[in-house]
TORKOL-227121 format. One record per residue: x, y, z of N, C-alpha, C in turn. Coordinates in steps of 0.02 Angstrom, whole numbers, plus 50000, padded with zeros to 5 digits. Example, Ala and Ser with C-alpha at 12.3 -4.5 7.8 and 13.67 -1.06 7.14 Angstrom:
506604971650390506154977550390506604983550390
506424988850354506844994750357506455000250394
This chain:
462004555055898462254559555951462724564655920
462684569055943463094576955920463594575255930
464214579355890464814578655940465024584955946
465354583956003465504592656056465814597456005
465514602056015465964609155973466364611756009
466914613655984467544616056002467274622156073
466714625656057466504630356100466064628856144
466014622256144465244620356187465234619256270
465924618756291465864620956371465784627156386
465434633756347465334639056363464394639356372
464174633956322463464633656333463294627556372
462534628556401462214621856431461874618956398
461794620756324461274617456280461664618056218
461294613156162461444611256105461134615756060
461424617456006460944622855947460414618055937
459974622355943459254622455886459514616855822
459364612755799459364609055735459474613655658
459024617455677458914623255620459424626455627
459494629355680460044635355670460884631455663
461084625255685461584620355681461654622455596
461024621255570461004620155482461234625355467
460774631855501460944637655466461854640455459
461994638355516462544640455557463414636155523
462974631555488463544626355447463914629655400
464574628955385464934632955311465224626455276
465114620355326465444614355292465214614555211
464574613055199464224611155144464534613355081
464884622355084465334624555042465954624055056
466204625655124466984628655144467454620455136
467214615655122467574609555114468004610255036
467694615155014468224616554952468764618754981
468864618955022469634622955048469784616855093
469634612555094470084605355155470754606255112
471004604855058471744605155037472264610255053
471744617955056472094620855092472314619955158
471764622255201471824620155264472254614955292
472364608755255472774604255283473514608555259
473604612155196474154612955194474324618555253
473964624055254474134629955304474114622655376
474114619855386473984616455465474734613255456
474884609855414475524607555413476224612355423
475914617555395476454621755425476434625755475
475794626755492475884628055577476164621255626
475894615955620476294613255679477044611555647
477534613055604478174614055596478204619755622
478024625755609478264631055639478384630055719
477574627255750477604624055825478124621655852
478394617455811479084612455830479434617555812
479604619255794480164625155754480524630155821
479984633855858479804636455899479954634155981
479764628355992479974622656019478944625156090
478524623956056477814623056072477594617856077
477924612556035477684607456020478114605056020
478364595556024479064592956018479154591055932
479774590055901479574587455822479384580255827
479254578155888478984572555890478124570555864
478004576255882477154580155886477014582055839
477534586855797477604589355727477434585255686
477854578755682477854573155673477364570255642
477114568055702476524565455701475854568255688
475784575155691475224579055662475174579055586
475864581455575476034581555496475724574655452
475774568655500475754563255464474954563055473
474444563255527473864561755515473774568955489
473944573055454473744577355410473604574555357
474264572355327474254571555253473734564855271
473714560855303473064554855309472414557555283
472124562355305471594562955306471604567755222
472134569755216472024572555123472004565855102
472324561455107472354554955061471734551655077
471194553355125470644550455143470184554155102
470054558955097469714563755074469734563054978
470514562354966470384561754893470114554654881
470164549554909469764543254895469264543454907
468834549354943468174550054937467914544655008
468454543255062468204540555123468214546455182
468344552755159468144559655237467634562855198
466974563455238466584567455198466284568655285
466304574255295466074576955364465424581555342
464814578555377464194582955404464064587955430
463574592355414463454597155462463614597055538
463684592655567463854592155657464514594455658
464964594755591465624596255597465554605155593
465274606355575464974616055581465564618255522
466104616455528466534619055465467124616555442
467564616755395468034612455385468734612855428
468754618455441469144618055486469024613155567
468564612155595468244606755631468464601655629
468224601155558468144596155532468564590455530
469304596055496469944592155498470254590355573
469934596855613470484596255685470104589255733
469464587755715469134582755744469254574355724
469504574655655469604569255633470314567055633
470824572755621471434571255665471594571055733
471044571355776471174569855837471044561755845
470464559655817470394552455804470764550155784
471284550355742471764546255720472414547255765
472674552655804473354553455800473234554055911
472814554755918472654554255978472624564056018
472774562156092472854569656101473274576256065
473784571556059474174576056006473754580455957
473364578155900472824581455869472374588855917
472584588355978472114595556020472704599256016
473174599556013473804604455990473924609455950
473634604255906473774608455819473374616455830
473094615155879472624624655860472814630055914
473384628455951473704632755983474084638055949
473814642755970474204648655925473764652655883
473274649155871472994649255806471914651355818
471814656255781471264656455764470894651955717
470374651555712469904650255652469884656655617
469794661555624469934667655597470534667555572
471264669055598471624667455533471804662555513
471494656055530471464649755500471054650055429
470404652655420469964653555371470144657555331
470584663555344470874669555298471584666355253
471904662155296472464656455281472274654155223
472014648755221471554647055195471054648055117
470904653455132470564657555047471084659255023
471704663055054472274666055016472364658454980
472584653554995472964649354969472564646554916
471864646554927471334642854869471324649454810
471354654854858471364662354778472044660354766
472564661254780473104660554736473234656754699
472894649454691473134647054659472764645954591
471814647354598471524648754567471704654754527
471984661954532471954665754495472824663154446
473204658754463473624654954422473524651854356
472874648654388472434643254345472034648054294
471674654954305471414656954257471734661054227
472174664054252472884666254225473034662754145
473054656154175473324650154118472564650154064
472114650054086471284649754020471274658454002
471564662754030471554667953992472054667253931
472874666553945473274664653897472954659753851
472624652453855472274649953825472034654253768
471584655353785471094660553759471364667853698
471824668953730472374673153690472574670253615
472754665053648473064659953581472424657353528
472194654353562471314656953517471334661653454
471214668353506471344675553453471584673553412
472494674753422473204674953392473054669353329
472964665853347472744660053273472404662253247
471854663253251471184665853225471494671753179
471664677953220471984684153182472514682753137
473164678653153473534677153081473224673053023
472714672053025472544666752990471954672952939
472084679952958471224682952940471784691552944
472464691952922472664697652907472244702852872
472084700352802471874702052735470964701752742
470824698152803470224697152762469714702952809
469424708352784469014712752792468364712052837
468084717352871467584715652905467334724752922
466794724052924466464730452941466674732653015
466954740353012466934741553074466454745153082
465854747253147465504749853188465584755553232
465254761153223465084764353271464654764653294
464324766653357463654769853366463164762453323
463554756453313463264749953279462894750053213
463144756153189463374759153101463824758853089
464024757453008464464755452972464824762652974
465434760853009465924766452992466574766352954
466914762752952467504761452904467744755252894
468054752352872468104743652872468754743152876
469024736452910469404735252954469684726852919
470384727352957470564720252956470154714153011
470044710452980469654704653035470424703653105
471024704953090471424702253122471414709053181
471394714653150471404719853203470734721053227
470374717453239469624718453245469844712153321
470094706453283470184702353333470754702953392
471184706953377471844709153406471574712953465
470824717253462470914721253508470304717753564
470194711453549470124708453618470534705953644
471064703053593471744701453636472164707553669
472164713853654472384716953723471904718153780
471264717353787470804716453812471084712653866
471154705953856471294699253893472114701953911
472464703853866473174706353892473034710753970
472774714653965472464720254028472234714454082
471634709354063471414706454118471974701254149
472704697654086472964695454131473514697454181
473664704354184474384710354200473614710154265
473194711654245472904714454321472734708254402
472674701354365472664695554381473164696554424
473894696654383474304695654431474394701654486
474304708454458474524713454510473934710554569
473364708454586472834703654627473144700354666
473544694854624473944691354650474354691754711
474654698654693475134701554753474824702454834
474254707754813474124707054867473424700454918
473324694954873473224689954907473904685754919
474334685954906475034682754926475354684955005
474964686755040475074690155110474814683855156
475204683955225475024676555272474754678755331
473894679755336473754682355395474004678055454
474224670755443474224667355480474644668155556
474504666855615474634669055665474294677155698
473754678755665473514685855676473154682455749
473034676955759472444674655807471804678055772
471574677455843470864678155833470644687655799
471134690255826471194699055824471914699655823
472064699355895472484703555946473294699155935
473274692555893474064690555895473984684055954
474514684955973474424677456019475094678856087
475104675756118475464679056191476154671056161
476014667256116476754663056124477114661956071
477754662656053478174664356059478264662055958
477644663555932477794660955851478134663055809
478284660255750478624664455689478254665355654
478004668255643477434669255582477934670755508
478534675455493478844671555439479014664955412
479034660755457479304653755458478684650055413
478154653755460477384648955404477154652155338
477324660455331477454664055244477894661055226
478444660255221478864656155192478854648555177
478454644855219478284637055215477734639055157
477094643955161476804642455127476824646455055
477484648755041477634654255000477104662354994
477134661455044476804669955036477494676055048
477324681255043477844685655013477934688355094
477184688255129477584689155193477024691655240
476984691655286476264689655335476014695955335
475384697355370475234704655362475514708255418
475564715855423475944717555485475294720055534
474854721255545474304720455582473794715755584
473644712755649473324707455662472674709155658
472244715055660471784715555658471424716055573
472014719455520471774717955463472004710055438
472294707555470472434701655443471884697255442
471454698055495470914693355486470134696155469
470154701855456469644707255446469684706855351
470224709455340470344710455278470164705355221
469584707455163469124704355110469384708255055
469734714055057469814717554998470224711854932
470644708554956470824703454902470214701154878
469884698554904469254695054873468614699054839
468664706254866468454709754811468634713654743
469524714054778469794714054702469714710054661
469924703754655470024696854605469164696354598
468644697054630467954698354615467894704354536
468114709154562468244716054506468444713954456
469324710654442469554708554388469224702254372
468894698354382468494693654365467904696754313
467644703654358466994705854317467324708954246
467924710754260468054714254185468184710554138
468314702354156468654695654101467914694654083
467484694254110466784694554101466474700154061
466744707054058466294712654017466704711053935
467384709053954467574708153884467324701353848
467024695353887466954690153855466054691753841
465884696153875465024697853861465034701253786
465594707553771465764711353743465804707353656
466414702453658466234697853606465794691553598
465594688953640464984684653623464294689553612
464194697253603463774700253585463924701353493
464474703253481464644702753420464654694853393
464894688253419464774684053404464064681853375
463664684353433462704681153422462764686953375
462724694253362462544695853302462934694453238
463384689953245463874689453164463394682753137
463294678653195462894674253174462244672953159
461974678853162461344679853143461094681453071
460614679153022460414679552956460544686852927
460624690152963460554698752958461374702752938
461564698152971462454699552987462624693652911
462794686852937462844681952913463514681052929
463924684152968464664683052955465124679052950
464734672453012465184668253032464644664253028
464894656053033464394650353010464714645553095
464224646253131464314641253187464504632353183
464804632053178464664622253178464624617653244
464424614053221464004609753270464124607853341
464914608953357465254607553413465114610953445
464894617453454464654625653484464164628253487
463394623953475462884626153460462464620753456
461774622653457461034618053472460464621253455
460064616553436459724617453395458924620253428
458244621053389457824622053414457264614553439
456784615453479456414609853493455854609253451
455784615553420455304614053368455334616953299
455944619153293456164625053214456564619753209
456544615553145457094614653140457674616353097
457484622653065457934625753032458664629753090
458524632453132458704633953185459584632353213
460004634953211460614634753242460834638453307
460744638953379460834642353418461644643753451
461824651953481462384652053472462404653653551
462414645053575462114643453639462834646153696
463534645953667464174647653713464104655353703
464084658653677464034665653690463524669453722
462894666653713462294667553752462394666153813
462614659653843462604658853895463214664153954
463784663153910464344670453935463974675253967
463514676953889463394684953923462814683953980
462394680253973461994678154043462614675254112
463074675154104463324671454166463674679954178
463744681354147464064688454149463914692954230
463304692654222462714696354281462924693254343
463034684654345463034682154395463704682154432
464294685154370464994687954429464824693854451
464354698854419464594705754428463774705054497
463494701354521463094700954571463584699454627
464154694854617464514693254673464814696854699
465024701954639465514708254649465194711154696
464264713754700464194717554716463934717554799
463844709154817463314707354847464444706554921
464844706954897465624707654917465544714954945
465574718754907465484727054928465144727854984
464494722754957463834727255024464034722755087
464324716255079464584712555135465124715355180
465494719855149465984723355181465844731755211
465294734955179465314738955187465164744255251
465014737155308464774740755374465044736555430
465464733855418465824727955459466304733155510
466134731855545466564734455620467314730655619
467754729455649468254726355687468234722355715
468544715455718468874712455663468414708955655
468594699855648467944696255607467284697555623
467024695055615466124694455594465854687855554
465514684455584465104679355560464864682055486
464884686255477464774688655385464984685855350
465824686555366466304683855338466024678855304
465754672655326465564666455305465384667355235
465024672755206464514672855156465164674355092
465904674755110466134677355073466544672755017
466184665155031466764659155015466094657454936
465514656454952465174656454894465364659254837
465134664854854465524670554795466084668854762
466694667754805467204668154758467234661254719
466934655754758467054650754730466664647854663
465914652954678465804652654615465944655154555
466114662654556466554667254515467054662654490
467524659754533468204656054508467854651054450
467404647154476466944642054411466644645254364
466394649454378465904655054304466394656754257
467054660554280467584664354240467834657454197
468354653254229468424646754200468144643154154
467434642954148467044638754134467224644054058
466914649454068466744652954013467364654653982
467934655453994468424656953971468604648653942
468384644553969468794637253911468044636853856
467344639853852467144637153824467264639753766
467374647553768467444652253730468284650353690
468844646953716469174644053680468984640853628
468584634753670468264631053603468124635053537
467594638853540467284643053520467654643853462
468404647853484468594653053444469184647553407
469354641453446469734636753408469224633153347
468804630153363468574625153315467794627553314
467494630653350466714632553361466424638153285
466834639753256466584645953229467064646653146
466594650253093466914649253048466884655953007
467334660252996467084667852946466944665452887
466464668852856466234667752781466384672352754
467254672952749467724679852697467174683352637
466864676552598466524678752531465994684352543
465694682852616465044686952636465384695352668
466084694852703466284700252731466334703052672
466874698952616466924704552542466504709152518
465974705552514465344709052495465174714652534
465134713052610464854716352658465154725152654
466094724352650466404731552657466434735052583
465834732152529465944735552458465234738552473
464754735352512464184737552494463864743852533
464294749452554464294754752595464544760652578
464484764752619464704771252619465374771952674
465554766252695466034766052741466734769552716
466714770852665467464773252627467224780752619
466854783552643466864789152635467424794352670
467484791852716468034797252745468734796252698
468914791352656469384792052616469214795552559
468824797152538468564801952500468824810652524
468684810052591468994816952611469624815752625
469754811452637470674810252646470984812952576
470804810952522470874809652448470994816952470
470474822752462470584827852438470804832752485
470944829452542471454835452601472044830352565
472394827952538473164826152527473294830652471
472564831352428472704836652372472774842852388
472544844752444472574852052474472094854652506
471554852052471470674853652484470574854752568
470544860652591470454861552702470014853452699
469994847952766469674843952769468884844452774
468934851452821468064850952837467764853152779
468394856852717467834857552673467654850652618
468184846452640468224839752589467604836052615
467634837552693467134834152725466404834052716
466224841552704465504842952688465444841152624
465844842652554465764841152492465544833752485
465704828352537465794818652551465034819452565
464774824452614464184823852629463684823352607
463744826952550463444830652516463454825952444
463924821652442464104815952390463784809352406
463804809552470463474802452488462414802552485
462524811252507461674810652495461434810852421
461674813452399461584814052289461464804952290
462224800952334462234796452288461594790652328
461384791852385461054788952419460374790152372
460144797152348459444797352339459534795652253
460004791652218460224790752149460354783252178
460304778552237460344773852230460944770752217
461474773752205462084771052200462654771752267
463254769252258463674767852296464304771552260
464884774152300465434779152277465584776052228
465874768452211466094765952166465934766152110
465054766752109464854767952045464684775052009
464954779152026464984785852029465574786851953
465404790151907465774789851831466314795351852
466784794051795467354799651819467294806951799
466884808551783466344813051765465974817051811
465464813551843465334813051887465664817151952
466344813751970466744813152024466814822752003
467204822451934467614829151935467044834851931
466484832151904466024838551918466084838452010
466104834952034465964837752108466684842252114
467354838552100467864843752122468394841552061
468644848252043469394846151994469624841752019
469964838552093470294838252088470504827952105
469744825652093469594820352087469824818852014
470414813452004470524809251952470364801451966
470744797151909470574792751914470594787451962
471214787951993471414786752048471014784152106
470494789252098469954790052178469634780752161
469624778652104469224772052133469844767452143
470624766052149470934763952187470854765352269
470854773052284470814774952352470194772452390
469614770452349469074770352404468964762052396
469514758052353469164752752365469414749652437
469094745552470468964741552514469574738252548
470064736152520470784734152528471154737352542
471184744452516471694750052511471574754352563
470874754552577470604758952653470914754952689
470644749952693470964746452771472124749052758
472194743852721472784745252714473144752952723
472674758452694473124764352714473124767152779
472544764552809472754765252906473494762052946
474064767152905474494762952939474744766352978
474584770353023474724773553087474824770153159
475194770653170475364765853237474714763853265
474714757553276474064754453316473484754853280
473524755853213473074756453144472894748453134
472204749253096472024742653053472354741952978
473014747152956473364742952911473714737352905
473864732552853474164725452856474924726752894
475134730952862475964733952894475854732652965
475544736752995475174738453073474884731653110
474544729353071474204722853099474894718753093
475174713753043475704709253050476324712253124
476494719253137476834720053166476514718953259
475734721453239475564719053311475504710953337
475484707653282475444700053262476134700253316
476624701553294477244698453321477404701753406
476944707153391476944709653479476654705553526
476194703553496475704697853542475764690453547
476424689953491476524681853496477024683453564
477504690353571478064690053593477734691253672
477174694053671476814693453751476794687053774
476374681653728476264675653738476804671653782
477194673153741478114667753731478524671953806
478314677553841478444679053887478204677753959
């Protein structure tokens, strides 16, 4: 037998079976019972507070509140579709326990800003939590990069070898990457820290509430001042959707460089076994199964993002049964980001290994030092663009002669210009390029160790 829905003396019949199913949010929205009991606990204090309710009632609501969390974490409340949603859910099963008293608790009060109640408190505390696996993740870097000052790595343009770089400032600049995604986290933060609670259904409520009394019980910064955006309003949830997609373009961003470092072609880095799997029928085969999967989960925040937009984008005043579609999304986003942000810890803690000997090789065996070649001879005086074309013009001689600048005789060098001495094969070797980028926010060691200590001092803040 059914049991009565809160709305069902308005109809003479029972839903359709199907549409009961369709019509259910339990199946997901029970991720939020912890909230919900908490936003409920502080409405009926506020109730008593107010004097709506006696603190006798308070009381006693409060207490078959916390009952049914302590039921729920032992895995004895698990409510069915007949409960239509968690909010129901809870107000039906504390009526069973605590008696009439339990029909109280929803005076004042919408399901509308009961449900908006509600997500604020499950986003806030979630974007805390990934807050904390971004810092994670940071520290990752930060190890990784002090540990890899000195040691060289090709930098890329256009995914050509363009000048070569410290591995530490190569790695540094996903850590401001993640610096950006966690400053924007929190500015998110702010404005899900707002308490629609008491908006009612739209319009507010005709008795006599505090609605600071329940921002303040539930630490929000302070209720919203219109009742109609209070329970209308998704833009939090498409912000923290947004900054979600960008923790996502940067973790797509390096697990793309990851799968190609690890590839025979690259060779850079040597995967070990904790981070990777093998083939079902190669068995030579190492797969660089945590970064692959990133950048495939990648699509599936920035779908939520988008599928948020189109959910909002024609919505009239105030709720809408839409709404419903908006708890999936975030809740999966909150698991995708998480997931991928601790695996990618792993990853970068113990998952992954540079093969210095192979980078050595890698930044000698290029033309990547060519622009120090024109550096060389604009410090001597030489206009750059004309140092520049003469490099050009050096690299194709030495390209169709098969050689590399280094092996270029000193002979050689000064027939191209006086004013090449011996010097020039200190300037173009491989160590000294990187190192003479020491311009603020440069890949020199000077530059790199000093950003080292900027980013421990973010951390430690």
């Amino acid at each position: 037998m059914n049991q009565p829905k809160t709305w069902s003396q308005r109809f003479e019949s029972a839903l359709d079976p199907i549409v009961a199913e369709f019509n259910a949010s339990i199946g997901f929205d029970i991720e939020l019972i912890e909230y919900d009991l908490t936003g409920s606990v502080a409405h009926a204090k506020m109730l008593a507070k107010v004097g709506i309710i006696s603190p006798e009632e308070a009381e006693t609501l409060v207490s078959g509140l916390e009952q049914i969390r302590q039921e729920y974490r032992q895995g004895t409340f698990n409510p069915g579709v007949d409960a239509e949603d968690v909010h129901f859910a809870v107000e039906r099963r504390l009526t069973e326990l605590v008696g009439d008293a339990g029909k109280k608790l929803h005076t004042a009060r919408s399901r509308n800003d009961q449900v908006g109640t509600d997500t604020r408190l499950y986003l806030r505390d979630k974007i805390q939590t990934i807050r904390q696996n971004v810092r994670q993740f940071q520290r990752a870097l930060l190890r990784l990069a002090e540990q890899n000052v000195e040691t060289p790595i090709p930098g890329y343009t256009h995914l050509q070898r363009a000048q070569p770089l410290s591995l530490a400032h190569h790695l540094l600049a996903y850590f401001e990457m993640f610096q950006r995604d966690w400053e924007r986290l929190g500015e998110v933060y702010e404005r899900v820290n707002i308490s629609p609670l008491g908006s009612g259904a739209l319009a507010g409520t005709t008795f006599p509430i505090d609605r600071h009394y329940t921002a303040e019980l539930l630490g929000f910064k302070q209720p919203y001042r219109n009742s109609l955006d209070g329970v209308s309003d998704r833009d939090f949830a498409i912000e923290f959707v947004n900054a979600a997609s960008l923790i996502m373009v940067h973790l797509s961003r390096l697990s793309e460089e990851v799968i190609l470092w690890a590839s025979q072609e690259f060779n850079f880095i040597q995967l070990k076994d904790n981070c990777s799997t093998g083939s079902s029928i190669m068995p030579q085969k190492k797969n660089p199964d945590v970064p692959e999967l990133v950048r495939g989960k990648t699509g599936r925040v920035f779908g939520h993002l988008q599928g948020l937009l189109v959910l909002m984008k024609a919505l009239p005043l105030a709720y809408n049964k839409d709404l419903q579609e908006d708890k999936e999304a975030l809740f999966d986003t909150v698991k995708t980001v998480q997931g991928c942000l601790q695996s990618m810890t792993v990853l970068f803690d113990s998952g992954l290994e540079f093969r210095t000997e192979r980078l050595q090789t890698a930044v000698a065996e290029d033309f990547s030092n060519a622009t120090d070649v024109a550096d060389y001879l604009a410090a001597k005086g030489v206009p750059f663009r004309e140092a520049y074309n003469l490099v050009g013009k050096v690299v194709r001689t030495s390209l169709a002669a098969g050689k590399l600048l280094k092996d270029l005789t000193l002979e050689e060098w000064q027939d191209l210009h006086p004013q090449f001495e011996a010097d020039i094969y200190q300037a173009i070797a491989p160590k000294q390029v990187i190192s003479a980028r020491n311009s603020y926010g440069g890949t020199g060691f000077e530059q790199v160790r000093q950003a080292l200590n900027t980013a421990q001092t973010l951390l430690e803040n």
